[in-house]
VEXDREN-2710 file (C-alpha; in Angstrom, 1 decimal):
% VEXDREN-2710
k/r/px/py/pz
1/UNK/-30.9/29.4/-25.3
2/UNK/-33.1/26.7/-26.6
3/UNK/-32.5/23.3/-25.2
4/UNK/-34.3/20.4/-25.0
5/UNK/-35.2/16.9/-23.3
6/UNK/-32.0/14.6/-24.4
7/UNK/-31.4/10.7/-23.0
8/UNK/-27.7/10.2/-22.5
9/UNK/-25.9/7.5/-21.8
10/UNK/-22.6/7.7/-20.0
11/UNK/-19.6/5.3/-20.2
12/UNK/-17.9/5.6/-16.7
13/UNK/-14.5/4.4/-15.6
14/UNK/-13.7/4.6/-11.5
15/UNK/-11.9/3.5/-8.7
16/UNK/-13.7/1.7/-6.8
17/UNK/-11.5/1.7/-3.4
18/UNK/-12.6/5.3/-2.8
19/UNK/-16.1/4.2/-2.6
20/UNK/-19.4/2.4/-0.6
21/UNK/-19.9/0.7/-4.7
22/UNK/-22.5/2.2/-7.1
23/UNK/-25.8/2.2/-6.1
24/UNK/-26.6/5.4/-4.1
25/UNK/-26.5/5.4/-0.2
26/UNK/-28.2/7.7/2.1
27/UNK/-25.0/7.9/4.4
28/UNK/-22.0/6.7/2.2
29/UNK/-19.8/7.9/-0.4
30/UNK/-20.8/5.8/-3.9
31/UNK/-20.2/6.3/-7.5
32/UNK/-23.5/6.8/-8.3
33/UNK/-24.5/9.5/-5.4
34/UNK/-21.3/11.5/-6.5
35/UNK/-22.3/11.9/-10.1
36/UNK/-25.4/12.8/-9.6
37/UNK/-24.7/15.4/-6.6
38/UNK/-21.6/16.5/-9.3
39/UNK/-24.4/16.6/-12.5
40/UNK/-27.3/18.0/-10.4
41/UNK/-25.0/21.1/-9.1
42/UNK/-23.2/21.3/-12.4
43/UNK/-27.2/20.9/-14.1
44/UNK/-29.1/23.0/-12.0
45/UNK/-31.7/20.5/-11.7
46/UNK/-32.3/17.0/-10.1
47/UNK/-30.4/14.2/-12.3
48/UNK/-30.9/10.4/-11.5
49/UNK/-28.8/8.2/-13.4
50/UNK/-29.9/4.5/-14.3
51/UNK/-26.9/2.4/-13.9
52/UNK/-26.3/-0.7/-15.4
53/UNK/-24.7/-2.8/-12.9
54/UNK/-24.0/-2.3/-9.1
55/UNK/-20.7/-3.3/-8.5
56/UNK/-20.0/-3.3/-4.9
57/UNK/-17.6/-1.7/-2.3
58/UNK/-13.9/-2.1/-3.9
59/UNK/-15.1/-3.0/-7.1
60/UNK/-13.3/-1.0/-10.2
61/UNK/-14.8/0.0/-14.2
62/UNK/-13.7/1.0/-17.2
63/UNK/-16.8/0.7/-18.8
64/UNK/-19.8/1.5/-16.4
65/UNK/-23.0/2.5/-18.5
66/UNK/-25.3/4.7/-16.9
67/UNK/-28.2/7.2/-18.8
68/UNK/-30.1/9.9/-17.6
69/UNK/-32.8/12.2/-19.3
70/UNK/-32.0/16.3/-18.3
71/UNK/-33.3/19.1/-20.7
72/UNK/-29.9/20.3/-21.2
73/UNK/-27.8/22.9/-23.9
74/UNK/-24.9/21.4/-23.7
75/UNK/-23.5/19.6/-26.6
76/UNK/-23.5/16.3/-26.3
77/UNK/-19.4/15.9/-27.9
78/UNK/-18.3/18.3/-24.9
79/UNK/-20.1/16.5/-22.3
80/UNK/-17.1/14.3/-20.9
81/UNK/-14.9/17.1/-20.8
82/UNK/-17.4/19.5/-19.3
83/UNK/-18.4/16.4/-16.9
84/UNK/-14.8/15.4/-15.8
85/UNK/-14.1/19.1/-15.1
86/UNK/-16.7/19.3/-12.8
87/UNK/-15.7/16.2/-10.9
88/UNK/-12.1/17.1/-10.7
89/UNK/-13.6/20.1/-9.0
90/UNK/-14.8/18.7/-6.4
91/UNK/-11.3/17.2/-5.0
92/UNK/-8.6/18.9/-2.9
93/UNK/-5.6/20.1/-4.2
94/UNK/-4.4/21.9/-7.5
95/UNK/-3.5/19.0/-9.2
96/UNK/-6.4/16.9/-7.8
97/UNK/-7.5/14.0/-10.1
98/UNK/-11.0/13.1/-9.9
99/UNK/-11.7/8.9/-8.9
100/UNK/-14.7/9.0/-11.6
101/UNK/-14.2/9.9/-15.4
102/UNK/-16.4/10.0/-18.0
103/UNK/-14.8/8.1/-20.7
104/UNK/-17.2/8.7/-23.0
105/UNK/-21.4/10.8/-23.3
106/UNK/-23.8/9.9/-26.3
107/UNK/-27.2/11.0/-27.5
108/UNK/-29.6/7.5/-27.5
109/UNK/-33.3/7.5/-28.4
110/UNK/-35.6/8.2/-25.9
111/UNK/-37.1/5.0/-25.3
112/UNK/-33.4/3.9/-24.5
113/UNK/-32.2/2.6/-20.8
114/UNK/-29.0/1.4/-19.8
115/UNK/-30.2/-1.3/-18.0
116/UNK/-32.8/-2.5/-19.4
117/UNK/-31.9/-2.5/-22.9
118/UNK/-28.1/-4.5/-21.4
119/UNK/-27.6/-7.5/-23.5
120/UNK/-24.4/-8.8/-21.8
121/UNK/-21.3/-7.6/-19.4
122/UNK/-17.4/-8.4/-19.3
123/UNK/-15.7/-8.5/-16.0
124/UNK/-11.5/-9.0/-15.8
125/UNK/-10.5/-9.9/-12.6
126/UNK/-7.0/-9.0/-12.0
127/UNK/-4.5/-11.2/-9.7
128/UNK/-0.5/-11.3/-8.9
129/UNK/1.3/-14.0/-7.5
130/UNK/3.8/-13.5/-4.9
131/UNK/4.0/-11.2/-1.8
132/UNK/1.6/-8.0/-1.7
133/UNK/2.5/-5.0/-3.4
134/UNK/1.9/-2.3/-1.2
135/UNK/1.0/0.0/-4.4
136/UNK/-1.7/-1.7/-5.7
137/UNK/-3.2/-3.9/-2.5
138/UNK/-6.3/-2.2/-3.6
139/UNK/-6.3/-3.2/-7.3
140/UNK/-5.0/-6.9/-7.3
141/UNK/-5.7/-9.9/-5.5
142/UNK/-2.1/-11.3/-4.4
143/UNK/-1.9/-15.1/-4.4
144/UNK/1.5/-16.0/-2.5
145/UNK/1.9/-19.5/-4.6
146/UNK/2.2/-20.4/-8.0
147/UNK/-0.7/-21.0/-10.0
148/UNK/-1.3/-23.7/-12.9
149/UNK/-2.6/-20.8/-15.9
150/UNK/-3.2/-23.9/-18.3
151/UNK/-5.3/-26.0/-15.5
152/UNK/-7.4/-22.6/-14.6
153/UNK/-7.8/-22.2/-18.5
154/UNK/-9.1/-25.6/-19.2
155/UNK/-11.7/-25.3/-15.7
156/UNK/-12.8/-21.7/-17.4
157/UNK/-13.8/-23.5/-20.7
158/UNK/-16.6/-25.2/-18.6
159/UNK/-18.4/-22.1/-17.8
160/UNK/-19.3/-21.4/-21.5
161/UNK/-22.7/-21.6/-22.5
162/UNK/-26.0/-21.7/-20.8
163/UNK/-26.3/-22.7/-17.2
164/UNK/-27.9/-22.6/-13.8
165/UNK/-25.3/-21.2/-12.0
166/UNK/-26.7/-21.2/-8.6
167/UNK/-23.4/-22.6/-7.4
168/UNK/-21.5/-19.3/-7.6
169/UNK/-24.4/-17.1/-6.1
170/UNK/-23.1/-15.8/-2.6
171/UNK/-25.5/-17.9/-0.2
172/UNK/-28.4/-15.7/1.2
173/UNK/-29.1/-13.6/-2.3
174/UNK/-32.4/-11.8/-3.0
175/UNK/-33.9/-14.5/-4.4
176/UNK/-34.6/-14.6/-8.5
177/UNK/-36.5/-15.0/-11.3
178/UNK/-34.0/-17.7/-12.5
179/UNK/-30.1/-18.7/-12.0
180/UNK/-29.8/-19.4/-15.6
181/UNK/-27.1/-17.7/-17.0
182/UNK/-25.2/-18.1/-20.5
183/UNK/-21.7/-17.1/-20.1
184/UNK/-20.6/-16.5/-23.6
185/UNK/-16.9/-16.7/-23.1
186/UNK/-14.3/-17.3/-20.3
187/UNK/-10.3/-17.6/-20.1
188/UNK/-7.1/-17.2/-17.9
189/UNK/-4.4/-14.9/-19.6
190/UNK/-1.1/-15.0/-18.2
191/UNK/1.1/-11.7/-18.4
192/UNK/2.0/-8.8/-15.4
193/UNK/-0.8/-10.1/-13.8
194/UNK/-3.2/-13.3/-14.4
195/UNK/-6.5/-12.2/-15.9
196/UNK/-9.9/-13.5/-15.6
197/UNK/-11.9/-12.2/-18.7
198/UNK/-15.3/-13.6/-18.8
199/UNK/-18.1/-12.3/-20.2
200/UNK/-22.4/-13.2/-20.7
201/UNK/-25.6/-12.3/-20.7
202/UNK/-25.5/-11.5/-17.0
203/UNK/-23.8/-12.4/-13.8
204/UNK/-25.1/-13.7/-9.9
205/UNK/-24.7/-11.7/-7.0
206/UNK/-20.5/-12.5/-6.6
207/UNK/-20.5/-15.2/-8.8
208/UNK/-17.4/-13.4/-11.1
209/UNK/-15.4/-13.5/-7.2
210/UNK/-16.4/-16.8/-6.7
211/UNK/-15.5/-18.1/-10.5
212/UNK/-12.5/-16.4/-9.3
213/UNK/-12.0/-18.0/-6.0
214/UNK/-12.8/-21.3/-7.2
215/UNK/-10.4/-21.2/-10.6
216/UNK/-7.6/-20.0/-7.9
217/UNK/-7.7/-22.9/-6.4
218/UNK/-7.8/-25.2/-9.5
219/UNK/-4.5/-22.9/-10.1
220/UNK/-3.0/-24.1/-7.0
221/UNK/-4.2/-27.9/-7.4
222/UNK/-6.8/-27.9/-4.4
223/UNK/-9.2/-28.6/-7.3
224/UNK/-9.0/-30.4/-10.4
225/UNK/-10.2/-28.5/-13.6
226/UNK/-13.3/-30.9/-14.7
227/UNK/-14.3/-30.7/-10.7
228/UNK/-16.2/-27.5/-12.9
229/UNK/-18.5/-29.3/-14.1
230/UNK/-20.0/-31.5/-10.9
231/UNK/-19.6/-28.1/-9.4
232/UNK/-21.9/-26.4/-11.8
233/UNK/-24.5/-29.4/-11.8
234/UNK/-25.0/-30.0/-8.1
235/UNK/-26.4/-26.0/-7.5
236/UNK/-24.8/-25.8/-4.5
237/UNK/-22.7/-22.7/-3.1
238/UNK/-21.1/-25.2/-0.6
239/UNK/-19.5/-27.4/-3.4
240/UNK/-17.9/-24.1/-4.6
241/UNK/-14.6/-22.2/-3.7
242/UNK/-14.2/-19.4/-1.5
243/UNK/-15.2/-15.9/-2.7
244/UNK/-12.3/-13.7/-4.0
245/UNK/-11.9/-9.9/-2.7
246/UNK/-13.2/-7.3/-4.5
247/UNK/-10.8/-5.5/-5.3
248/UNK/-9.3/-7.4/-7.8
249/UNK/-12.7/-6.9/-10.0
250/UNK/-13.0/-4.6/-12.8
251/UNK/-16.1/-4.1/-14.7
252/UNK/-14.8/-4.1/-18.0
253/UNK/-17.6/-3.3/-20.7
254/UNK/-21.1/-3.3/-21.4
255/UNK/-22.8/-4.8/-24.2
256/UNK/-25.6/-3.2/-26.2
257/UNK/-27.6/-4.3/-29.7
END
């Protein structure tokens, strides 16, 4: 069979409350250390994927891009499927369905990298009000009060454009290159569940959970909705809210030229 060198790049949905987050682990279970050990078996040959974002523990996708590089014969439109059927294989039971899918596996040039080349992310973050459903604890964050959706919408609108947004970076970070950040779009939708959809160029360590944490309690009138604003221009994690759980985070897409 001739085969050759192909980059793919991989859009990944999971649930994340199976899992130690993405970025490989020597001694826990994460999303990227169980695709690769499913893709290097499946493979016959070592494959190291280059994620795009490592969401941490409890923290859901629909749209996780990761590529690797394998000299491979399989066609790249039956990839998913011949993916997903080796992931489901790995779990117990007959009707067993596997906490990773491949949503989607394309052919990019070789110079291409899913990180690298990343011009921007959306995140939802998902959250109920009222008392805890025991069904989807893992999936939600439950707020027991009512929350003002027009006063968290109007606090949202001043997270658009470009920023330092040291302010929503969980206090002892890695340090970075800069904090500036342009957050392209941001607002509350109310429905089943009130959504967080925000989306930019590129997000702090936490800062979606404590956007999150902080619009919460703007929703529940701890906060007023311009108190944004000084928030954003004094730098300081203190002057922010607390940090909301992970499991109410989803990594929704991820944005490419």
């Amino acid at each position: 069979m001739i085969t050759m060198e192909k980059n793919i790049l991989l859009t990944i949905a999971y649930d994340g409350s199976v899992f130690h987050g993405w970025q490989r682990q020597p001694a826990a279970r994460t999303v990227q250390g169980h695709l690769e050990q499913t893709l290097s078996r499946l493979l016959k040959r070592d494959i190291i994927l280059n994620g795009t974002s490592r969401t941490d523990a409890g923290v859901h996708a629909y749209g996780q891009r990761a590529s690797f590089k394998a000299d491979i014969g399989i066609p790249v439109e039956k990839m998913a499927m011949v993916f997903n059927n080796a992931l489901c294989g790995r779990e117990d039971g007959a009707f067993a369905g596997a906490p990773v899918r491949i949503v989607k596996a394309e052919e990019m040039p070789p110079e291409f990298h899913a990180r690298f080349d990343c011009k921007g992310k959306k995140y939802i973050y998902k959250i109920c009000r009222g008392q805890q459903d025991v069904f989807l604890r893992n999936y939600r964050y439950f707020v027991k009060d009512e929350l003002d959706v027009a006063a968290m919408n109007e606090a949202a609108s001043y997270l658009i454009g470009t920023h330092d947004f040291k302010c929503f970076e969980a206090s002892g970070s890695n340090p970075r290159e800069t904090t500036v950040r342009t957050i392209f779009d941001a607002k509350v939708i109310d429905g089943d569940s009130i959504e967080l959809h925000i989306s930019g160029d590129g997000f702090l360590y936490n800062m979606v959970r404590i956007i999150t944490g902080t619009l919460v309690e703007v929703g529940l009138g701890k906060r007023k909705p311009g108190d944004i604003k000084t928030i954003i221009e004094s730098k300081d994690r203190t002057k922010a809210g607390h940090t909301a759980p992970p499991y109410g985070l989803y990594l929704a897409e991820v944005y490419y030229e």
